[in-house]
N, C-alpha and C positions, 0 to 999 in steps of 0.2 A: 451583337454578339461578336467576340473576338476571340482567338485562340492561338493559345502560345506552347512550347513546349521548351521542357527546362529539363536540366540535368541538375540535381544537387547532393551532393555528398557521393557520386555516382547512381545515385536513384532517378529514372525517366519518369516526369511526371506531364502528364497534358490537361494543362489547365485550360478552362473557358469558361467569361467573364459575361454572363447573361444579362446583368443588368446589376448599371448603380443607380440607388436611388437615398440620396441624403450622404448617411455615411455608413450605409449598407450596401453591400455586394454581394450577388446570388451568382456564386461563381460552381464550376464541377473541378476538380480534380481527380483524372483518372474515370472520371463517370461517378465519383460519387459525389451529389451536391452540399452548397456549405453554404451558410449565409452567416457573411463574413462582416464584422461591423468594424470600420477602420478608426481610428484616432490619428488626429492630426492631422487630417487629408483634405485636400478638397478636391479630390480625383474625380471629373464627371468623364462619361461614357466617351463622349468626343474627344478626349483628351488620351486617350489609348494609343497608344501606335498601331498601322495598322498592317506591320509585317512582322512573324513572326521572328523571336530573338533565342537564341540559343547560351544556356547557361549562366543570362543575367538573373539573377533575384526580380519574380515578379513582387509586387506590391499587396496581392493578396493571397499568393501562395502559401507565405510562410502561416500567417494564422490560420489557414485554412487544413493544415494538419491535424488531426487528431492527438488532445495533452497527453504526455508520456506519464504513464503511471508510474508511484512507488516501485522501483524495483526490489522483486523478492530475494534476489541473490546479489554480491557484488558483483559490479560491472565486469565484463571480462574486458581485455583491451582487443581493441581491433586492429587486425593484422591487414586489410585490404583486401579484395581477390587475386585466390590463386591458380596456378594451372589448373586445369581439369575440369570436371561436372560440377556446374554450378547448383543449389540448392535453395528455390527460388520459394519465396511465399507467397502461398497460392491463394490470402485473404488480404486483404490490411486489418494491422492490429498492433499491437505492443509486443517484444520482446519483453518475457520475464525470465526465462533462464537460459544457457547455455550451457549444454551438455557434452563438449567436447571441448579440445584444446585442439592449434594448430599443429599437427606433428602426429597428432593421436590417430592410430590406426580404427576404422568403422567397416562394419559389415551392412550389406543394404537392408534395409528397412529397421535399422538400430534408429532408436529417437536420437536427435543430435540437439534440438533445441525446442523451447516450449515456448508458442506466443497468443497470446490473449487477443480473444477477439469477440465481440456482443458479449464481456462477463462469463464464457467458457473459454479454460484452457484445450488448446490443438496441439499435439505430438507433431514435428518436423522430424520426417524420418531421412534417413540417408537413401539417394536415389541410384548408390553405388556401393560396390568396394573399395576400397582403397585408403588414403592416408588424408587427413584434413589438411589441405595446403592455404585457408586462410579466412578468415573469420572476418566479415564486412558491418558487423552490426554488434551493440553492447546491450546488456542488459538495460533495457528502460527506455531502445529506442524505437520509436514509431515507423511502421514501415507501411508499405503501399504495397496492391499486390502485384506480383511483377518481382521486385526488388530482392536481387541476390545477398543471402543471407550467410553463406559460407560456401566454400568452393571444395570439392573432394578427387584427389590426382590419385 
């Protein structure tokens, strides 16, 4: 078993890679498991590195995400994080809509974005007052839970 932790798109993910066997991999990200089938690889167990590396692309991370659904609305564009309270997702799941703009003023517990998770949509509400200073996620992108989803100053 090996374990790595990755930063990607600013999202922290901690993956670990329980076993390859052929060209399957029963790896966890974030604690939820995935068995991962590679192409192209002839990646065996021993062949891991075995200190952890920070913000390289592992090898099995990337499929090991959950496929981003059809988006219901157009994408919004992402602005990064901003000052202030961040608005973090408390499942993993799919962004399907975005209920604010950067600049827009919110009242707490206003819905600011809807994301799909087991085939129900969940309300994301605002965990503050204040003004949307920036929007880290688009319509249709998969996120993990943990991952700050828009920032509110």
């Amino acid at each position: 078993m090996k374990q790595y932790k990755y930063t990607i798109n600013g999202a922290q993910y901690d993956v670990t890679i329980d076993s390859i066997v052929g060209s399957k991999a029963k790896v966890e990200v974030n604690g939820i498991p995935f068995e991962v089938e590679m192409h192209g690889s002839s990646l065996v167990e021993e062949d891991l590195p075995t200190m952890s590396t920070e913000g390289a692309p592992a090898p099995a991370a990337a499929p090991a995400a959950p496929a981003a659904a059809p988006a219901a609305a157009a994408p919004a564009a992402k602005s990064g994080p901003g000052a202030g309270t961040p608005v973090k997702a408390p499942l993993p799941g799919v962004v399907t809509k975005i209920l604010v703009a950067e600049g827009q003023t919110v009242k707490k517990g206003e819905t600011v974005l809807v994301l799909e998770a087991m085939k129900m949509e969940n309300n994301i509400t605002a965990e503050a007052d204040g003004a949307v200073t920036g929007i880290c996620v688009a319509a249709g992108d998969s996120v993990m839970e943990g991952t700050t989803l828009l920032t509110i100053g």
